[in-house]
Structures are given as structure tokens and as C-alpha cells.
N, C-alpha and C positions, 0 to 999 in steps of 0.2 A: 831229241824231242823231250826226252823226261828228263833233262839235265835243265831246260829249257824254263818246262814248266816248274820244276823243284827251287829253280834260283829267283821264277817267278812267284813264286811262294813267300820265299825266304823273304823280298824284298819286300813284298805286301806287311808280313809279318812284324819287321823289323818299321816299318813306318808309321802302323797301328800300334806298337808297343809304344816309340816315341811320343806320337800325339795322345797317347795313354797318359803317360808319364807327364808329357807336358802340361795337361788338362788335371791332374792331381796337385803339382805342383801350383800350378793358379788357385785352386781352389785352395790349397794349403797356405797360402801368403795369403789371400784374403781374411783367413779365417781367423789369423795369426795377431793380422791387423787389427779385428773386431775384439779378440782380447784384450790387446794393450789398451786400447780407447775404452773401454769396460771398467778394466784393471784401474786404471786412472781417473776414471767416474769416481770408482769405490772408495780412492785413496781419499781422492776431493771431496767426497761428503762426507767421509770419516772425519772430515779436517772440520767441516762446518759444525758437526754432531759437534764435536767436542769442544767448540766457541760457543754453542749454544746452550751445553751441559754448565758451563765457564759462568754465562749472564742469567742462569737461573739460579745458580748457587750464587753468585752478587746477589741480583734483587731477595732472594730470599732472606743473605744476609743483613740487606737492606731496610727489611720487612721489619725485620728482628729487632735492626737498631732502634727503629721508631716506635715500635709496641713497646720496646723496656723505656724506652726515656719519657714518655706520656705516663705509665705505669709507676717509674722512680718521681717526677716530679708530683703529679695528681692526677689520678682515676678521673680519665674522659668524665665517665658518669656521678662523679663529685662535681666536677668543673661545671657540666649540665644543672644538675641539681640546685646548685649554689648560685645559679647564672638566673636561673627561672626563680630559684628566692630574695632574689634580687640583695643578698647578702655579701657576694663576693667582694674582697678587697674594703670592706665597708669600714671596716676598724681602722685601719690606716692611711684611708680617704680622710675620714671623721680628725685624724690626728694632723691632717695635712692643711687641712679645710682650717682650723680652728691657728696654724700658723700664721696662713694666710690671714687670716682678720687679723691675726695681733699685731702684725709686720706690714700689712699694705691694704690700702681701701680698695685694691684691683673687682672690678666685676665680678666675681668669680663666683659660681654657686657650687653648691655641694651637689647639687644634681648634675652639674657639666661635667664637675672631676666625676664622679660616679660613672656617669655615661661615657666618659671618655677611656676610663680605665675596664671597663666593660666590653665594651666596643675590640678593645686590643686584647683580651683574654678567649672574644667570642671568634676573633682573625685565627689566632695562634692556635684554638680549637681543629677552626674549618680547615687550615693549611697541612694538620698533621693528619688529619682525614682525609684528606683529600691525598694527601704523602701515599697512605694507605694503600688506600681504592685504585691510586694511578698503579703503587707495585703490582698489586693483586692482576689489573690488567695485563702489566708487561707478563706476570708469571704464565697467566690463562695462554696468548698471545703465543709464549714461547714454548710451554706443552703443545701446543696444537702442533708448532713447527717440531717439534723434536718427534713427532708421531709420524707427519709426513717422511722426514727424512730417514725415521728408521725402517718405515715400510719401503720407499723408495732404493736404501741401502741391501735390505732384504732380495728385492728385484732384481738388484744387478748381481747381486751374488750367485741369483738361482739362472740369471745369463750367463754369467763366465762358468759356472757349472757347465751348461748345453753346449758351448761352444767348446769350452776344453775337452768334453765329451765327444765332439766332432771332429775337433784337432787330431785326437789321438785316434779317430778311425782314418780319417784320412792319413795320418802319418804310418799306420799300419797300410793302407794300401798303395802308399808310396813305395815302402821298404820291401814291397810283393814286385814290385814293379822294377824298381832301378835298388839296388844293398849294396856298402859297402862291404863287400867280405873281406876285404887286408885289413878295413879298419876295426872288425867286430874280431880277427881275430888276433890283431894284434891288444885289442881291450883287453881280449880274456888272458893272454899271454901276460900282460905285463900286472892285471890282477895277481895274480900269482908270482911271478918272482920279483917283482918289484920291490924292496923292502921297506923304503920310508916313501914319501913324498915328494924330496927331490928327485928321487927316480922314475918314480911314476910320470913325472913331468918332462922330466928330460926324453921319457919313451916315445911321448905323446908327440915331440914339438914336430914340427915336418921343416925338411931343408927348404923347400919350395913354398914362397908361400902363394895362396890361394886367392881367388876373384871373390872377394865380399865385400858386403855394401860398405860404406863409409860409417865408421862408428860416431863420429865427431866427437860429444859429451859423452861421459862414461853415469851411472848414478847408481847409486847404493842397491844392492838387490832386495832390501826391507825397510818397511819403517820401524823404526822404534830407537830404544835405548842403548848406548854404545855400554856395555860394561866393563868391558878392557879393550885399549886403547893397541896400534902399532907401541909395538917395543916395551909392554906390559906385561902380558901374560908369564906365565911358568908351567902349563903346561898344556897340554892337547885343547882342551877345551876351551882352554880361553890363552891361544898360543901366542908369540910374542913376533909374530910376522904377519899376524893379520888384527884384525878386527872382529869381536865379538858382539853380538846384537842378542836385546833381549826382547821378546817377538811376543805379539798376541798371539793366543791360539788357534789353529789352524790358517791364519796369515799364508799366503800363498810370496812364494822366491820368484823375482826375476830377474831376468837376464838382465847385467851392467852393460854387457855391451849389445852390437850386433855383431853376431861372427858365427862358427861353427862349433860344436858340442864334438871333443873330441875323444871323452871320457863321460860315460854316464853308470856309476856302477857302485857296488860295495867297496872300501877299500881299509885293511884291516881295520883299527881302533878307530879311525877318521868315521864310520855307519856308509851311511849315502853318500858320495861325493861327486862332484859334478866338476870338470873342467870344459871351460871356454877360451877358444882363441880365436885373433883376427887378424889380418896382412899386415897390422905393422908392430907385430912382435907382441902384442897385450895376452897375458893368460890368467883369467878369470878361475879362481877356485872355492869351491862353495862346498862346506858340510853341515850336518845336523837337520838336513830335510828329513822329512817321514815319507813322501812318495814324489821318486824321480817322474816326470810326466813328458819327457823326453827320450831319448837318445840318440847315442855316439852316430856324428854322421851327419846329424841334424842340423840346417840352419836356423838360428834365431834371431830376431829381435829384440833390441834394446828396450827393455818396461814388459817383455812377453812373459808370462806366467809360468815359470818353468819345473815347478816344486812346490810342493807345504811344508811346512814346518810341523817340527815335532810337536807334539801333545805331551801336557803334564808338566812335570816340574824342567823338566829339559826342555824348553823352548827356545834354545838359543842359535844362532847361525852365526857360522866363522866363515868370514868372509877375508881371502886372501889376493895380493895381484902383484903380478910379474910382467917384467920386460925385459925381452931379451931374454930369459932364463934367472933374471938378477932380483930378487925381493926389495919391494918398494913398498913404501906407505900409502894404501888408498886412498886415505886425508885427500892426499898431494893431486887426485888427477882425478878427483869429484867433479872438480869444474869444468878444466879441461884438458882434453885425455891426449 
């Protein structure tokens, strides 16, 4: 009877931990989801910010050109001046005028050449004022937008803050629930004797590979500036098997692929270093973050927010990829992986 009731337990136990585990896991992909589409709001409005930052400094320097070339040829307010003393042009009408009688009986009065010559000084006046007042509008027009979109950029940022903030509870009570322990302790193990970085890698790869989603397209885990290129570098920091990126600050890392995090950890001179892998042989290697927001164990998604980047003059991220165990050029499987 108590064998009975104990295996009656047991079962109960083990089905409540499951639908535990199952119901974290949902909540954890959802969550996961709401960053990438966040993450990717941020990128996109960075992108607009910066075509907008682009047409204010145009019109301004547009502004500029107009104000000196009115300024070099003649003072608005001379042109005004001159136009109300009904003086302008008046000497070389006068010279024009007195042609005309010597050379031809035509119609012509000194009051029409006057008015006429008048007329196109008082156009070329209104048109460059007008030049003016239209920039002046694009400028106002496009402050207002650059205000929206910085406060709106602000927003999302202090969104994927709350969410990553929830990511990592729920991923802490995932890891209370279901852990790999061969995998955490084979991390710490190869932390340690592992000596360079093809080792480290080779510790990691698994004979078997695993059930994860389809990666399809691979894409950069940052934006910004490549500063050394595959097959450039000389040495760690800007190595010649990966790709070196020069990152705004506090820029948050994501995931190239979608796959599993099979390393999340210090690893000597490399600081922070993060490996990714996925079932058809791709191993994502990333260092020069300031805070892992992950780990080993973990699945993620491709655009998921997985790291920040360092602060200060080090803001750079090396970004490495393997197939098969074999160093490749990222360049090559941007597109398609």
C-alpha cells in the first residue's frame, strides 16, 4: 500500500514538474520573441534618426549656401533700399536707353527698361527669401521629427530593458526546473584546461546533433563599423579569423543564429566569450561583450539580444564562424547561411 501510494506521488510529482517546466518554457519563447521585435524597432529607428540627422545637416547646409551668396552679391537690405529709391540699375538703363535712340526708333521708354529691369531684381529678391523661409520650414519640420523619434527610441530601449529583465527571471527559473549539469560542468572543465580557442571549441562540439529550429539566414550580431576585415588582423583583438566591429556604446549583441549557447563564460585573454551552435555544423563565436545575459544550455534566437558590449575605448566585438570545426569567412554566409 505505501509502495502504492509513494509511486502515486512520485507520478503526480514528475507530471507537475513537467507542465512546470513546460509552462516556463512558453513563457520563455514568448518573451524571447518580444525582444527580437523590440531589438529590431531600435535598429529601425536608429536607421531613420540618422537619415534625419543626414537632411538637417543638408538643409542647414543649404541655408548657408543661400545666406552667403545674397550676402557676396548684395545686402537683401541694399537691394530693398535701392528698389524703394527707385535708383537701382538706373545708370546702366540710362546707358542702354540712350543706345537705343541712337541705333533704333523702337518704342521703347526708359520707364519700361526700368520697370522691367526692376521687376526681375524684385523676383530674384522674393525667390531667395523665399529659398530661405521654405529651408527654415524643412529645419523646424525635421526637429520636431528627430524629437519624436528620440523619445520614441528612448521607449523601446526602456522596453527591451523590462523584458530582458524578465528573460533572465524566467531563464533563472527554468534552470531551477530542468539544468543541464554535463553541460555546466563540462563549461567549467574546459574553462580551465582548455588552452587556446580551437580547444575550447572542439570541447564544446557534440557528436549528435540536436533538434533546433531552422536557422535559414545568418546576420551580423551588431551594427556598426568593420575595422578588420577576415584575414586581417595580427592579433587577439582584431584577429585574422574573424571579424572586428566598432560598436556604440552600450549596443546590446545578438544572436547570428538560432541555435543553442554552448559556452557562456570567461575565457582567458578572449574577457567574455559566448559560443553558438546549430544542427548543421554552424558555431557562432563572440567576444568583447561587458555582460553575458545568457547561458550555456540556452536556446536562442536569431536578432535575440544576448549581450552588451563593452564601455569606453574598447567597444569592439569579434565576431568569429565555423563549420564543421573549419574557420570561414562570415562575409560569405551573411546572406545565406
Amino acid at each position: 500500500m505505501k509502495l502504492i501510494i509513494f509511486l502515486i506521488l512520485f507520478l503526480t510529482s514528475n507530471v507537475s514538474f513537467a507542465l512546470e517546466d513546460k509552462s516556463l518554457k512558453k513563457k520563455l519563447s514568448v518573451l524571447k520573441k518580444q525582444t527580437v521585435t523590440i531589438h529590431n524597432n531600435i535598429l529601425k529607428n536608429d536607421d531613420e534618426l540618422k537619415k534625419i540627422k543626414i537632411d538637417i545637416e543638408r538643409n542647414s547646409q543649404k541655408k548657408t549656401i543661400f545666406e552667403t551668396y545674397i550676402n557676396d552679391k548684395e545686402l537683401v537690405s541694399r537691394r530693398l533700399f535701392l528698389l524703394l529709391q527707385d535708383k537701382i540699375y538706373i545708370s546702366p538703363i540710362n546707358k542702354f536707353i540712350k543706345n537705343l535712340t541712337i541705333q533704333s526708333d523702337d518704342f521703347i521708354t526708359e520707364q519700361i527698361v526700368r520697370e522691367f529691369f526692376l521687376k526681375q531684381a524684385k523676383t530674384s529678391i522674393n525667390q531667395h527669401l523665399e529659398s530661405i523661409e521654405g529651408i527654415e520650414e524643412i529645419k523646424k519640420e525635421l526637429d520636431g521629427k528627430i524629437i519624436v523619434f528620440e523619445k520614441k527610441k528612448k521607449d523601446l530601449r526602456r522596453k527591451l530593458k523590462i523584458l530582458e529583465k524578465k528573460m533572465k527571471e524566467v531563464s533563472k527559473l527554468q534552470k531551477k526546473v530542468k539544468v543541464d549539469l554535463a553541460l555546466k560542468i563540462k563549461e567549467k572543465k574546459l574553462k580551465e584546461k582548455a588552452k587556446n580557442l580551437n580547444e575550447l571549441v572542439s570541447g564544446v562540439e557534440k557528436k549528435k546533433k540536436s533538434k533546433i529550429l531552422n536557422t535559414g539566414f545568418i546576420q551580423f550580431p551588431v551594427r556598426g563599423e568593420i575595422i578588420s576585415n577576415y584575414g586581417e588582423g595580427k592579433d587577439i583583438k582584431k584577429s585574422k579569423n574573424g571579424v572586428v566591429f566598432k560598436v556604440a556604446k552600450d549596443s546590446f549583441v545578438t544572436s547570428p543564429i538560432n541555435g543553442m549557447v554552448v559556452y557562456a563564460n570567461q575565457f582567458r585573454s578572449y574577457g567574455n566569450l559566448v559560443i553558438i551552435e546549430n544542427d548543421e555544423g554552424f558555431y557562432c563565436i563572440l567576444s568583447g561583450m561587458k555582460n553575458i545575459l545568457i547561458s550555456s544550455g540556452i536556446e536562442v534566437l536569431k536578432g535575440e539580444p544576448i549581450a552588451k558590449i563593452n564601455t569606453g575605448k574598447n567597444n569592439q566585438l569579434y565576431f568569429e564562424l565555423r563549420l564543421n570545426g573549419k574557420i570561414i569567412n562570415p562575409k560569405s554566409k551573411v546572406e545565406i547561411l
